[in-house]
N, C-alpha and C positions, 0 to 999 in steps of 0.2 A: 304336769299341767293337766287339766279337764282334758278325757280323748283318749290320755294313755290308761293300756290294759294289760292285766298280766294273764295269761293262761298258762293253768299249771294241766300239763300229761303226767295220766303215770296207768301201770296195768298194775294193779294189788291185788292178790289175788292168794288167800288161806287154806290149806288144810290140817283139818283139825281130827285127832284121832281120841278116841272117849273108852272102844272097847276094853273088855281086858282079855285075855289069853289063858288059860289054865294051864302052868307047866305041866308035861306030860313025862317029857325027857329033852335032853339037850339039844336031840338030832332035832326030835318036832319042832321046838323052837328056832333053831338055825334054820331050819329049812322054809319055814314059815317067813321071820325074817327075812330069809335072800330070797323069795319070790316077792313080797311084799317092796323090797327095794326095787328090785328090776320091774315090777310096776308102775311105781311112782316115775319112775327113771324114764318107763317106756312113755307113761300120762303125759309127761313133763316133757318130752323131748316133742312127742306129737301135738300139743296144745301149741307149743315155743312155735314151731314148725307152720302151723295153722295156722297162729297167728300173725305171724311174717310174711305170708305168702297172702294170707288176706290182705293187707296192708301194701305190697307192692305191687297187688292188682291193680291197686285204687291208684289214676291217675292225674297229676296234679297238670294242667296246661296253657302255658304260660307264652304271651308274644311279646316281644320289644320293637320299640318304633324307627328305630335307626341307628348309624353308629357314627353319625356326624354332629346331632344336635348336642350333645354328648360323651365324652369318653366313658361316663359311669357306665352305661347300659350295657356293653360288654365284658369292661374290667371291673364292676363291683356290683350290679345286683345279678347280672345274669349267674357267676359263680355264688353268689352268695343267696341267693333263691333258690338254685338249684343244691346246695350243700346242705338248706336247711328243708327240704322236703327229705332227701337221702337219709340225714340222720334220723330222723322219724321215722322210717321205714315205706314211705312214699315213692312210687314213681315222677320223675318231674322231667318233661318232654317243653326244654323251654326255646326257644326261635325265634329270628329277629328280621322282621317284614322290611328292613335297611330304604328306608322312606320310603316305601311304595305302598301304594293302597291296593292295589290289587296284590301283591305278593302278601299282602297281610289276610286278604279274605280267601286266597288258597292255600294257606297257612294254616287258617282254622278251621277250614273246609276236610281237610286233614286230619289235621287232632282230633275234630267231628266224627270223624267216619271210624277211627280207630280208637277211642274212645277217650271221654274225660269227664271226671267227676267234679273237678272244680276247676274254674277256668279264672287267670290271672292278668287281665290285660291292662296294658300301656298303651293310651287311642296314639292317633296315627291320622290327622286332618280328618276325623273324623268316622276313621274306620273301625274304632271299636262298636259303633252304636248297632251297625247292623249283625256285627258275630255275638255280640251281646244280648241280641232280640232273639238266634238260633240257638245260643246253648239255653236259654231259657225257656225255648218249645221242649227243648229236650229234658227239662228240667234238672239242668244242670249249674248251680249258684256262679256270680261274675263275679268278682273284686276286681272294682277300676282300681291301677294302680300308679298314683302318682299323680295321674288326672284323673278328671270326673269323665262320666261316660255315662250318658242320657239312658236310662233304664238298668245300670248297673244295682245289683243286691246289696252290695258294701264299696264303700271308696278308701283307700289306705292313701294318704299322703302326707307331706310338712304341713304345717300351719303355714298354706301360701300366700294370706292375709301378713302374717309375722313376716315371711319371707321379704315379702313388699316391704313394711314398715321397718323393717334392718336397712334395705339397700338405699329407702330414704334418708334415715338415719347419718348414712355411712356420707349420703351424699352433703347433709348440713354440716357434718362433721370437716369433710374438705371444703368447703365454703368457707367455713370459721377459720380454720388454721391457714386457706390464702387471705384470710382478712376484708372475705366478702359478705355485703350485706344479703342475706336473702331475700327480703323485700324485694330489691332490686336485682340480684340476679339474674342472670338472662342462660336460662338451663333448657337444654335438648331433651326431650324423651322418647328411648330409642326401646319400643317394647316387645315381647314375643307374639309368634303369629293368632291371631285374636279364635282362629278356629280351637284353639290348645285355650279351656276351659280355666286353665291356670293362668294363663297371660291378664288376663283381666283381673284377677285377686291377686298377682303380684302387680299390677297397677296402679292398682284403688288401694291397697294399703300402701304403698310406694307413695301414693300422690294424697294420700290423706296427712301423711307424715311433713310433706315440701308444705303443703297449701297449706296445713297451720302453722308454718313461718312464715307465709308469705310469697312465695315461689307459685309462679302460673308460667308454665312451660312457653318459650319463644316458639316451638317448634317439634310438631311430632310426626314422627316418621312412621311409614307404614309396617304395621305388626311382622315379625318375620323371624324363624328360627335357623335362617339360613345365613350363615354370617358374611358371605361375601354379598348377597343382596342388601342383607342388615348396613353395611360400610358402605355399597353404593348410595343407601338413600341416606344415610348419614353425612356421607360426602356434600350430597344435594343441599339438605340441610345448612354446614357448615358454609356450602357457598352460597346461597341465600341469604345466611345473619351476616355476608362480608367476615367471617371468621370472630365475629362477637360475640362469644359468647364464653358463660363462665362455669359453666357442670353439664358433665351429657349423664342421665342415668340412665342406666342399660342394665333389659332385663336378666343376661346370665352373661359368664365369662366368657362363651364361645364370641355373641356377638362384641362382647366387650372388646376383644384383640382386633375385631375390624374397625372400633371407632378409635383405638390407640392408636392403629397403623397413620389413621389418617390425622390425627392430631400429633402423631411426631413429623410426618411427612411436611406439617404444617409450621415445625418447631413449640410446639404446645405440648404444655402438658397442665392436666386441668383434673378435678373432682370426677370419675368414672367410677361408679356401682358394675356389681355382678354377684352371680351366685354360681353353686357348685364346687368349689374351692376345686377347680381342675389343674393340672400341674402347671399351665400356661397361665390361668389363673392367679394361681400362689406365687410365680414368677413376677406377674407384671406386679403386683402387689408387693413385694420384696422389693421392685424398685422403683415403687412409688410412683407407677405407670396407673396403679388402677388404686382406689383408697382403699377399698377391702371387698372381698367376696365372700358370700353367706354359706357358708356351711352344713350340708344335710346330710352327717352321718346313714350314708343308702345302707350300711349294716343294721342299723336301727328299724329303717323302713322296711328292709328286707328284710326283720325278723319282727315286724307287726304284721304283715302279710302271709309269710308263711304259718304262727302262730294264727292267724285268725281261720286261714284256709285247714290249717289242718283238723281244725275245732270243726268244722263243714264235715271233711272228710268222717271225722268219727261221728257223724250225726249226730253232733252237739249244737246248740243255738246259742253263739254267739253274743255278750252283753256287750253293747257299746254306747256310751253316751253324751258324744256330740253325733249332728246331721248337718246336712248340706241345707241349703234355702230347699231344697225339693222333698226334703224327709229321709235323704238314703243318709245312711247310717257310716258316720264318719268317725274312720281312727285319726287324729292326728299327732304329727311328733313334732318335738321341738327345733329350729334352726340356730345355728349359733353364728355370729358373724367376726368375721376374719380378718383383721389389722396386720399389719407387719410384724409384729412383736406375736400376733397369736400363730403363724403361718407353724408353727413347733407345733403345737396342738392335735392338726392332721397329720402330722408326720408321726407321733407321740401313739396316736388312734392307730395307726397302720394303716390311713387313709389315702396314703403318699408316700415318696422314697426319696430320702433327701436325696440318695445318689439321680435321679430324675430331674429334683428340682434345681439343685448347686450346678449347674454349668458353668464355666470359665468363667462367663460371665455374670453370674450369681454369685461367684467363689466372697466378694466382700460382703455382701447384703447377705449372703447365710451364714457368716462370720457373726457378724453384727447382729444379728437376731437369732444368733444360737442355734441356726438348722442345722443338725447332721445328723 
């Protein structure tokens, strides 16, 4: 799709020999020879050497927002951000501010002082804007990652506009197969916290997808990435419509398990959106608890990131060409969206371990949809 970029590394580097040598006697020549090797030998071991050591000066520094909103942040980009600065020959000092905003700005306050050439943040209620404004005194490039982050140099994330428009999707999709009208449907919208710059592009393309069916939400609950807040207000919600209603779309899988709770607790079970394909996720999804959730291979995103950061690192500038409404300079990648029958797919990716997701109680619904 428009957005995605390849960067190709590589160090080439010739030597070319043109002289000639006047045989004199064998020794001359041998000995000429074996100094001539143990030079190059010596060139070549000292250059490799140089070059290696210059390379893991440069430091890559990197914070994550927590490990609740989330299972990816700690189990797939944080190793997988960090693997792919290493194999480049990169430093990568990466850290995870676990919801706090202050542990986030003495996190970079850190990395700051001990150095960083390229800095890699995931906001945090809003706390990348101000470590974003510092490393840029110091002239040191940001890449928002995942979210946008108000004065960020480059933004890497999913097409969270597409993102939106899947989980709507996902949601007409269970509408149609219970045999419900959209027009009239009476659907909950349960979305993430409005400070997280993504919650609102996974909304609007969410809610562009229902309202050209026909769907104008009964009912929206306050922004929130915390899921047991998320299932309070949802709760709220569900007892105000007197339990009428016919789809709750919900902006990712985490909140999604707290509006399940409450709609089995209620004997319900109804059209629920999400995204992540997290293993609770891919679960409720296998039994038909949740209709599908969207899929963002984070190995992907973590190697458009580390790929564009490392282009920084070696004083290259960077081509990219989509932008945010602000002009900052947007990679984005594709999502793909996750059915019952697709849940193999993330398992297939190495995205998932069937052994995680088959529980006892999965043992039929991974049968039937071929996970293992």
């Amino acid at each position: 799709m428009r957005g995605t970029f390849e960067v190709r590394l590589g160090i080439h580097s010739e030597i070319e020999t043109g002289s000639e040598v006047k045989k004199t006697s064998f020794i001359s020549i041998a000995a000429v020879a074996a100094a001539s090797v143990m030079l190059l030998a010596g060139c070549s071991s000292a250059a490799t050497t140089t070059t290696t050591t210059a390379a893991a000066a440069k430091r890559a520094c990197v914070i994550l927002p927590d490990a609740t909103s989330s299972t990816r942040w700690e189990n797939g980009d944080r190793p997988a951000l960090t693997s792919g600065f290493e194999a480049a020959g990169f430093t990568a000092d990466v850290q995870n501010a676990q919801g706090d905003k202050n542990k986030y700005a003495t996190i970079a306050d850190q990395q700051l002082t001990k150095g960083c050439n390229v800095m890699i943040l995931v906001d945090y209620n809003g706390a990348g804007i101000a470590v974003a404004a510092k490393a840029k005194k110091q002239g040191i490039p940001v890449i928002a990652y995942d979210r946008p982050i108000s004065g960020a140099d480059y933004y890497v994330s999913f097409d969270n506009a597409k993102v939106g428009a899947l989980e709507g999707q996902s949601i007409l999709d269970g509408l149609k197969a219970a045999g419900k009208d959209a027009k009239t449907a009476k659907v909950v919208y349960v979305g993430g916290d409005p400070s997280d710059g993504n919650a609102a592009m996974f909304h609007d393309g969410a809610d562009k997808v229902m309202a050209a069916a026909g769907i104008v939400p009964v009912f929206s609950t306050p922004g929130t990435w915390d899921p047991p807040t998320a299932g309070t207000a949802f709760e709220q919600a569900y007892t105000a419509q007197a339990g009428n209603i016919d789809a709750v779309w919900v902006a990712n899988d985490s909140n999604a398990a707290s509006v399940i709770t409450v709609l089995t607790k209620n004997g319900k079970t109804l059209p629920v959106s999400g995204q992540d394909a997290s293993i609770g996720g891919l679960q409720n999804v296998l039994l038909g608890l949740q209709t599908a959730t969207v899929y963002k291979p984070f190995k992907l995103e973590a190697t458009a990131a580390t790929d564009l950061a490392i282009k920084l690192l070696n004083g290259e500038t960077p081509m990219v060409d989509m932008k945010l409404a602000d002009g900052t300079p947007y990679v984005a990648v594709t999502p793909v969206l996750i059915g019952p029958a697709d849940v193999v797919k993330v398992v297939t990716a190495g995205d998932a371990k069937a052994a995680d997701i088959c529980s006892a109680a999965l043992a039929a619904a991974c049968a039937k949809y071929a996970v293992k």
